[in-house]
FIDODREN-464177 format. One record per atom (N, C-alpha, C, O): residue in three letters; z, x, y. Coordinates in nm, 2 decimals, decimal comma. Example, Ala and Ser with C-alpha at 12.3 -4.5 7.8 and 13.67 -1.06 7.14 Angstrom:
BEGIN
(site 'ALA' (0,78 1,32 -0,57))
(site 'ALA' (0,78 1,23 -0,45))
(site 'ALA' (0,78 1,32 -0,33))
(site 'ALA' (0,85 1,42 -0,33))
(site 'SER' (0,71 1,28 -0,22))
(site 'SER' (0,71 1,37 -0,11))
(site 'SER' (0,79 1,29 0,00))
(site 'SER' (0,80 1,34 0,11))
***
This chain:
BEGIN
(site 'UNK' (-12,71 5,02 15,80))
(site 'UNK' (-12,80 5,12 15,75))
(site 'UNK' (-12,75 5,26 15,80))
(site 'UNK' (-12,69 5,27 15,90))
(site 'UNK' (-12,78 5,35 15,72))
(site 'UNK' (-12,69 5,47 15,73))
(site 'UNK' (-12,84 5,58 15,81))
(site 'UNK' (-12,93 5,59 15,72))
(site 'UNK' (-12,87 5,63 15,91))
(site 'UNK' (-12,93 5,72 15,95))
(site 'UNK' (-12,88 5,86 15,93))
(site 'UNK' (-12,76 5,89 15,95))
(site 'UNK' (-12,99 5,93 15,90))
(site 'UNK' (-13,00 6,08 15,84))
(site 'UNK' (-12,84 6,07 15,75))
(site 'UNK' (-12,76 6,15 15,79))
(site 'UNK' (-12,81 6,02 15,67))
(site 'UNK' (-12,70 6,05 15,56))
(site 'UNK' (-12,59 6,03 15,63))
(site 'UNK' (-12,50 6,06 15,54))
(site 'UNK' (-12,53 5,99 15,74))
(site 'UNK' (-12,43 5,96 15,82))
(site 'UNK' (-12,32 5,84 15,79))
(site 'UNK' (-12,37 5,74 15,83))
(site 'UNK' (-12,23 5,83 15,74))
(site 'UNK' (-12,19 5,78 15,70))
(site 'UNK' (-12,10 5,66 15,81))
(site 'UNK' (-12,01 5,68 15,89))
(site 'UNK' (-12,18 5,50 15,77))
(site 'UNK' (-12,18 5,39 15,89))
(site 'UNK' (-12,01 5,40 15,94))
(site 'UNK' (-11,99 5,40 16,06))
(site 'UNK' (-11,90 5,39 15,86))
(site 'UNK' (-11,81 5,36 15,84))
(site 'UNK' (-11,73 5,52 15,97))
(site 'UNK' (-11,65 5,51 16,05))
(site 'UNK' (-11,78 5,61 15,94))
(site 'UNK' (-11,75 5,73 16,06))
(site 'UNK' (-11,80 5,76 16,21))
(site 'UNK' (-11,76 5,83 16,30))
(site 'UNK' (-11,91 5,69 16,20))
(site 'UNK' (-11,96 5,64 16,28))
(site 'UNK' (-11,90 5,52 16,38))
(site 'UNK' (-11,87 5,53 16,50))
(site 'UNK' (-11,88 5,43 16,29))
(site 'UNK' (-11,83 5,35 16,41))
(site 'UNK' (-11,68 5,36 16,46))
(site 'UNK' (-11,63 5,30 16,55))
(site 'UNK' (-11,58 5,48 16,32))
(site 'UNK' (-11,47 5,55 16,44))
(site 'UNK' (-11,50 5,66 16,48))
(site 'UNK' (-11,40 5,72 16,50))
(site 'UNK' (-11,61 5,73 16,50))
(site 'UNK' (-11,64 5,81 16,67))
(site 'UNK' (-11,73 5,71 16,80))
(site 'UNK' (-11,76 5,74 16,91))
(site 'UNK' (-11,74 5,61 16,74))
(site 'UNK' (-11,75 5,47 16,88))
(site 'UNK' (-11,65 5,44 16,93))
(site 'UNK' (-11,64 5,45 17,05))
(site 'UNK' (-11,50 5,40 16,83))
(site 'UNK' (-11,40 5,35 16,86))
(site 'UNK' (-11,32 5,47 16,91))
(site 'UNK' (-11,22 5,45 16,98))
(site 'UNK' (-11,34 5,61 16,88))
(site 'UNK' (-11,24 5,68 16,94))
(site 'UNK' (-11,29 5,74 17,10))
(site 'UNK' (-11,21 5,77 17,19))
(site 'UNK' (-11,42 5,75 17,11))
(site 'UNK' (-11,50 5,74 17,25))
(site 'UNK' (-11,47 5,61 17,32))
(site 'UNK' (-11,46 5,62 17,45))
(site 'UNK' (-11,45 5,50 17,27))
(site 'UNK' (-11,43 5,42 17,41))
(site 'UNK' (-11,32 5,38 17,40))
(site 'UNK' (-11,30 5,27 17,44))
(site 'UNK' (-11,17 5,47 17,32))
(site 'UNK' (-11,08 5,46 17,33))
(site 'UNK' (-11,01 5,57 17,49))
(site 'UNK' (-10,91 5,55 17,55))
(site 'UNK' (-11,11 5,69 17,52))
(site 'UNK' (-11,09 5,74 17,62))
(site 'UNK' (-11,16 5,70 17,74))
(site 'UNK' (-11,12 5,73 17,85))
(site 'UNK' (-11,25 5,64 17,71))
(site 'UNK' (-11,29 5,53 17,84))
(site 'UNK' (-11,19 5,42 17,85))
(site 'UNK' (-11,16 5,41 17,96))
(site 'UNK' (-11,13 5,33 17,78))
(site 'UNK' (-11,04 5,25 17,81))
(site 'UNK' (-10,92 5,29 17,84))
(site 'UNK' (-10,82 5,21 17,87))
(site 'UNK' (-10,91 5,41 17,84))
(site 'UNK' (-10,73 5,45 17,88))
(site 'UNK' (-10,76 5,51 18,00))
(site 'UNK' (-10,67 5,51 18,08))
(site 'UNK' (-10,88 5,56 18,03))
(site 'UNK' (-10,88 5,65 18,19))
(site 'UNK' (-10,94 5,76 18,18))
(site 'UNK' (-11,00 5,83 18,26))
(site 'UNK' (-10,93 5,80 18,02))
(site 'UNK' (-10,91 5,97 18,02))
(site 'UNK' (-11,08 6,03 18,09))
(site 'UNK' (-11,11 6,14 18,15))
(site 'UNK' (-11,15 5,93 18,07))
(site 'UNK' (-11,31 5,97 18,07))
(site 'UNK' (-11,39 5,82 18,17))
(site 'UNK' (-11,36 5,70 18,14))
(site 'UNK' (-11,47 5,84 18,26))
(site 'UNK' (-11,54 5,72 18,33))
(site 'UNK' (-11,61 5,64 18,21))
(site 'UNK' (-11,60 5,52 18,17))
(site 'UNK' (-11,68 5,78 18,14))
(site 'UNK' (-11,82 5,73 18,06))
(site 'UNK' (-11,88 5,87 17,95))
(site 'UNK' (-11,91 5,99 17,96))
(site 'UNK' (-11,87 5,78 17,84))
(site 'UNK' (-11,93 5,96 17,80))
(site 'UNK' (-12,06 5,91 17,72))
(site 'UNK' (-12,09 5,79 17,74))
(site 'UNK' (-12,15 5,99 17,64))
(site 'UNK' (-12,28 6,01 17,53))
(site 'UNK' (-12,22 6,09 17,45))
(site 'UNK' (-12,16 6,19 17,48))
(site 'UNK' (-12,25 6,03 17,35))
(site 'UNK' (-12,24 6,07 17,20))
(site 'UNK' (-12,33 6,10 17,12))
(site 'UNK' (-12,37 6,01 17,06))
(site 'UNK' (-12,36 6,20 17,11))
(site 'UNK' (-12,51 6,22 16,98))
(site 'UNK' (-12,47 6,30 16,90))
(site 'UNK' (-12,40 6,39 16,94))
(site 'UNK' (-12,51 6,28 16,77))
(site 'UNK' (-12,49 6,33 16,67))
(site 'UNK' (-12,68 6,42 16,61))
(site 'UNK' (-12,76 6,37 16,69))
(site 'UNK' (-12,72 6,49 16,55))
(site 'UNK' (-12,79 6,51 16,53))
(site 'UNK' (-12,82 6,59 16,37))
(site 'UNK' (-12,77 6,70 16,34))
(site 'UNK' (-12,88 6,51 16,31))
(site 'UNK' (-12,86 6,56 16,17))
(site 'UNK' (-13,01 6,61 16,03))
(site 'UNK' (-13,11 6,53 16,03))
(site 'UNK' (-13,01 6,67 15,99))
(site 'UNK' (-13,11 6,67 15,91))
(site 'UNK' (-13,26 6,62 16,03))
(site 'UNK' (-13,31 6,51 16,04))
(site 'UNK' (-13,28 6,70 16,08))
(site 'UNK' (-13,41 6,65 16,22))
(site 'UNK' (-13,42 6,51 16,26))
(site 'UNK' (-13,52 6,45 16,27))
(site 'UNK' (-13,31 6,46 16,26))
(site 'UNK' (-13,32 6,29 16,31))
(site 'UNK' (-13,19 6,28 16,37))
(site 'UNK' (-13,10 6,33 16,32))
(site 'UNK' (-13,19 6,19 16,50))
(site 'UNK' (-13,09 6,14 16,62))
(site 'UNK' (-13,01 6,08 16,48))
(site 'UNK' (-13,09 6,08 16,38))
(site 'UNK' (-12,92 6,05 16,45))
(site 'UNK' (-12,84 6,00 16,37))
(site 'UNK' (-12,73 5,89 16,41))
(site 'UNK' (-12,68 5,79 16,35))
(site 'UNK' (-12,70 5,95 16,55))
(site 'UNK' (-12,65 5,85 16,63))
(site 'UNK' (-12,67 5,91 16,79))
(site 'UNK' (-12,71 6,02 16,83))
(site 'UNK' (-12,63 5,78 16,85))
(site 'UNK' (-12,68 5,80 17,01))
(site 'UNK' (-12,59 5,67 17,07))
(site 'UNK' (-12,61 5,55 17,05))
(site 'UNK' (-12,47 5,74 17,16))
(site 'UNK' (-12,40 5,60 17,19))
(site 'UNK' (-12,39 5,61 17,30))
(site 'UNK' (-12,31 5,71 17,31))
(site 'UNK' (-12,42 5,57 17,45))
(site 'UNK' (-12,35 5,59 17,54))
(site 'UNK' (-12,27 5,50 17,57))
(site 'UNK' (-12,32 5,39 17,56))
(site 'UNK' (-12,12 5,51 17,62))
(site 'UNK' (-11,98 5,41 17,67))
(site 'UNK' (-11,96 5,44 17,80))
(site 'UNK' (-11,96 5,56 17,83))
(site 'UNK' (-11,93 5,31 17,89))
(site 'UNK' (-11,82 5,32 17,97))
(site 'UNK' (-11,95 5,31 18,09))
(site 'UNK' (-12,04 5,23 18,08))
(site 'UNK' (-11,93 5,43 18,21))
(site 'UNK' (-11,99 5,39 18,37))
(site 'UNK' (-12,02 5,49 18,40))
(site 'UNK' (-11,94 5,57 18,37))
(site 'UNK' (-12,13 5,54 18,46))
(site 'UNK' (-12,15 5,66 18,46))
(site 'UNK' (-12,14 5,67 18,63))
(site 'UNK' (-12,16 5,78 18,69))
(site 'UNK' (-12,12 5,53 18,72))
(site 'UNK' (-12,05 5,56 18,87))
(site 'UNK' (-11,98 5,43 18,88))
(site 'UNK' (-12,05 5,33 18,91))
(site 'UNK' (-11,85 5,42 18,85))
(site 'UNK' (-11,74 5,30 18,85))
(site 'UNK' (-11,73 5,27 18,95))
(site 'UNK' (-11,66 5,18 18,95))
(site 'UNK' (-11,78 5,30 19,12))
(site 'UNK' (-11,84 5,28 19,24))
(site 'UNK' (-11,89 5,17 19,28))
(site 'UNK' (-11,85 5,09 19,36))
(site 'UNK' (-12,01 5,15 19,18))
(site 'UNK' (-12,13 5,11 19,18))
(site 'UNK' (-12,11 4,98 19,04))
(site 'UNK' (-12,14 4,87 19,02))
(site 'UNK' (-12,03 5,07 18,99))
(site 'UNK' (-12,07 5,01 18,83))
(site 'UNK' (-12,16 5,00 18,78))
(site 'UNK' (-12,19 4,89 18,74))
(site 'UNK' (-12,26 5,12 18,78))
(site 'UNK' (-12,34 5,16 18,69))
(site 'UNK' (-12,31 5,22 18,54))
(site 'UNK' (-12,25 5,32 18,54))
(site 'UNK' (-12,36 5,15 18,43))
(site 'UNK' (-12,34 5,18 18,31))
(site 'UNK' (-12,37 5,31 18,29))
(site 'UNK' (-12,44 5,37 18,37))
(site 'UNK' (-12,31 5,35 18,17))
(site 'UNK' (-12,36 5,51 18,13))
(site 'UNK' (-12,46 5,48 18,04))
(site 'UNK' (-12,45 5,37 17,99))
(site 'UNK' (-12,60 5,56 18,00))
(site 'UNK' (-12,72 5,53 17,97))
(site 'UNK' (-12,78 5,65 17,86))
(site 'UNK' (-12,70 5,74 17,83))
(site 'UNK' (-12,89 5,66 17,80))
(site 'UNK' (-12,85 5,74 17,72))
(site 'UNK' (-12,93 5,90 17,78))
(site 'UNK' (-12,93 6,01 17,73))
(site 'UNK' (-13,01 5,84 17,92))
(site 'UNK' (-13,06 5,96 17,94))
(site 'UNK' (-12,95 5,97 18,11))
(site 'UNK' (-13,04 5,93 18,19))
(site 'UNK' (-12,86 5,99 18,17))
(site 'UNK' (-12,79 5,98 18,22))
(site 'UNK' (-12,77 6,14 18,25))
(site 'UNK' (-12,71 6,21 18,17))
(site 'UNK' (-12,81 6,20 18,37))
(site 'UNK' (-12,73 6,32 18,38))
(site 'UNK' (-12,61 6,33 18,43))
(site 'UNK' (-12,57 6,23 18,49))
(site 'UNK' (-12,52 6,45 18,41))
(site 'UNK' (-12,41 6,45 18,42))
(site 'UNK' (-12,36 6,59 18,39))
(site 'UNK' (-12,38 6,63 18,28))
(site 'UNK' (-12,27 6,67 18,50))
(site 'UNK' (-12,23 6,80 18,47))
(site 'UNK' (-12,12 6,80 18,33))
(site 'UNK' (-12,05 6,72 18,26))
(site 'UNK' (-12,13 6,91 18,33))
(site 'UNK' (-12,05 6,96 18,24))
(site 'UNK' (-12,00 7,08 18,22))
(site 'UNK' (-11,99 7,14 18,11))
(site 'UNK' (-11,96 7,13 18,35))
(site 'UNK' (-11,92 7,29 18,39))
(site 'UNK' (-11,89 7,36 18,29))
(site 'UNK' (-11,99 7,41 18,23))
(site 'UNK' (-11,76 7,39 18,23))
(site 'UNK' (-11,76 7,51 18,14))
(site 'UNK' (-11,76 7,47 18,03))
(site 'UNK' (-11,75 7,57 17,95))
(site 'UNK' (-11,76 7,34 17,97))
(site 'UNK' (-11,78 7,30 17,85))
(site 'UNK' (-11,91 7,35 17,77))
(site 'UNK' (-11,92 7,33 17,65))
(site 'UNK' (-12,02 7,42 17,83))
(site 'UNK' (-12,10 7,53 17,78))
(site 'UNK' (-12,01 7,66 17,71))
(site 'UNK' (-12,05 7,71 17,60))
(site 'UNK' (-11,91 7,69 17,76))
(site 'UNK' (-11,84 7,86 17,77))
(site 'UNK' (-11,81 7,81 17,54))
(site 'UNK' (-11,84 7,88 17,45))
(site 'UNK' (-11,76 7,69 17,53))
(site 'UNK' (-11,73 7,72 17,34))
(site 'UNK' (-11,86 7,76 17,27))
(site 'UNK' (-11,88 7,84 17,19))
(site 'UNK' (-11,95 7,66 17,35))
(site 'UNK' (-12,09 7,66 17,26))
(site 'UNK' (-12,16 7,78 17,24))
(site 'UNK' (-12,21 7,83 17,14))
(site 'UNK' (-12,15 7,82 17,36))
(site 'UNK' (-12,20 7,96 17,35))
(site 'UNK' (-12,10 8,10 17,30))
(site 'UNK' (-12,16 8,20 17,24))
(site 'UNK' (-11,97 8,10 17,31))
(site 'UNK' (-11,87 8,13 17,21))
(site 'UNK' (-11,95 8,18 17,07))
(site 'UNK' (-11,97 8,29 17,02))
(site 'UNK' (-11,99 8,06 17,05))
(site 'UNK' (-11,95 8,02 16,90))
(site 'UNK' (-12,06 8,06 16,85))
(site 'UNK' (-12,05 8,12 16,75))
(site 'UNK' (-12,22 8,03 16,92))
(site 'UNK' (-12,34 8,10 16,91))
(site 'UNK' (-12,35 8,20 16,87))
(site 'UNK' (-12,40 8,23 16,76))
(site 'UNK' (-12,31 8,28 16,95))
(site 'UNK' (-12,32 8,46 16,94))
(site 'UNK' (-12,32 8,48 16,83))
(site 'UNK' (-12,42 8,49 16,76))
(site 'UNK' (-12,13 8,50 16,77))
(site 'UNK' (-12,21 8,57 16,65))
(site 'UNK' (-12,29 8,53 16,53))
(site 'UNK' (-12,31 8,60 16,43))
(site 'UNK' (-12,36 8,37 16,56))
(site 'UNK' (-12,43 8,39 16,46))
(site 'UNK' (-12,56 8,44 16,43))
(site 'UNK' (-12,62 8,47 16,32))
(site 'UNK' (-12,60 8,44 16,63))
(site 'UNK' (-12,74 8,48 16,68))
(site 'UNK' (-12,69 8,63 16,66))
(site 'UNK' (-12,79 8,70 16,66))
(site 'UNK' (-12,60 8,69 16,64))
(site 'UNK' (-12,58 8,81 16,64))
(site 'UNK' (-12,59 8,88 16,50))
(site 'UNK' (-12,61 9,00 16,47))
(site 'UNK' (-12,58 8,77 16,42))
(site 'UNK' (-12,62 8,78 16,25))
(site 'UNK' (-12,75 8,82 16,24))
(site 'UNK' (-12,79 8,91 16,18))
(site 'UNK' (-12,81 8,74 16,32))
(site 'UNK' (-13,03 8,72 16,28))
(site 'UNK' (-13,02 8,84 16,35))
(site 'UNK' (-12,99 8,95 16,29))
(site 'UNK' (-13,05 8,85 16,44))
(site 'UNK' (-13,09 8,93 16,56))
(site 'UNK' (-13,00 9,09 16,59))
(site 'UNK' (-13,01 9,15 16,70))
(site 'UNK' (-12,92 9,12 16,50))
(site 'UNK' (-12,80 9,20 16,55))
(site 'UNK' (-12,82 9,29 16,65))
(site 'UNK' (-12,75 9,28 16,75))
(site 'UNK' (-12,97 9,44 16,64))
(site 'UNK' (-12,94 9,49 16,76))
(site 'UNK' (-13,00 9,49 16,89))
(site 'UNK' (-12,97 9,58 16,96))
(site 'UNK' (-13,09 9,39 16,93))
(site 'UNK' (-13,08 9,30 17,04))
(site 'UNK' (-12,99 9,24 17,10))
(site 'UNK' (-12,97 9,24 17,22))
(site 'UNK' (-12,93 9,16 17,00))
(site 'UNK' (-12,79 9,04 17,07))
(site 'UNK' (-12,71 9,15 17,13))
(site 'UNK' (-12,70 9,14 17,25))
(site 'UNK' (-12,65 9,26 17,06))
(site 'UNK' (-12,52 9,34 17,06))
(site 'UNK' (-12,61 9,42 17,21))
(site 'UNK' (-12,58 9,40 17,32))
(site 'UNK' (-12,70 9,49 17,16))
(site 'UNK' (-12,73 9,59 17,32))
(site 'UNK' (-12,70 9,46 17,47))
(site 'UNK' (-12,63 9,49 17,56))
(site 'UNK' (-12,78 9,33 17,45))
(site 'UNK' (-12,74 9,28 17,58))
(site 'UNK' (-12,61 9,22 17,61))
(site 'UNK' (-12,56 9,21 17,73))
(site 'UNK' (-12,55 9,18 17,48))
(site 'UNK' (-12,39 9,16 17,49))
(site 'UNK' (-12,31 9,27 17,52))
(site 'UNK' (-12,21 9,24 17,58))
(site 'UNK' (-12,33 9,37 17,49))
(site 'UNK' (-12,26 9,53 17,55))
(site 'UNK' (-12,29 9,55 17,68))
(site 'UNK' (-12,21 9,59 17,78))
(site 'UNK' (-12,40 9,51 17,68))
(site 'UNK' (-12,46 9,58 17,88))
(site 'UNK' (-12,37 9,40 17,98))
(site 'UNK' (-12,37 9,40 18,10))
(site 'UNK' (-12,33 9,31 17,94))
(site 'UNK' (-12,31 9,23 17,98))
(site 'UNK' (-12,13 9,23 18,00))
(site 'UNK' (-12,09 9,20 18,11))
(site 'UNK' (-12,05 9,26 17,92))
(site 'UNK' (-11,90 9,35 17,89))
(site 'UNK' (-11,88 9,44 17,91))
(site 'UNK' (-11,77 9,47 17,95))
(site 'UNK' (-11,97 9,54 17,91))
(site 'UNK' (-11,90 9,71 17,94))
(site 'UNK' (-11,92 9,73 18,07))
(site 'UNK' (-11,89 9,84 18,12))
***
């Protein structure tokens, strides 16, 4: 069954390419969510989230993710900078200059 228009077949190669970096080393454990049309669409968590222990990765599982924020919000701006232009830009100037 295909949730929110997702197509099953793409889906299960971003399973297979996520726990192709858990099986090589590159990653302990990761979560996957997709989110589409206001519905989870997919939700996968792979791999360990303490290989210590061997505790599985889960789907509410915290876990850092230091500057892997810095693209998201990149990418944000200008579009919050579209709606909102001279608010975003006065605190984005006072934050650069």
């Amino acid at each position: 069954m295909q949730r929110a228009g997702l197509s099953a077949a793409r889906l299960t190669a971003l399973t297979s390419a996520m726990q192709g970096y858990v099986e090589r080393g590159d990653m302990a454990g990761v979560v996957s969510m997709v989110w589409r049309r206001g519905e989870i669409g997919y939700f996968e968590p792979l791999g360990m989230r303490d290989e210590a222990d061997a505790l599985p990765m889960e789907r509410d599982t915290l876990f850092r993710i230091a500057s892997k924020t810095k693209p998201v919000t990149s990418a944000a701006i200008p579009d919050a900078d579209r709606r909102r232009p001279a608010r975003l830009r006065h605190a984005y100037l006072a934050l650069v200059a």
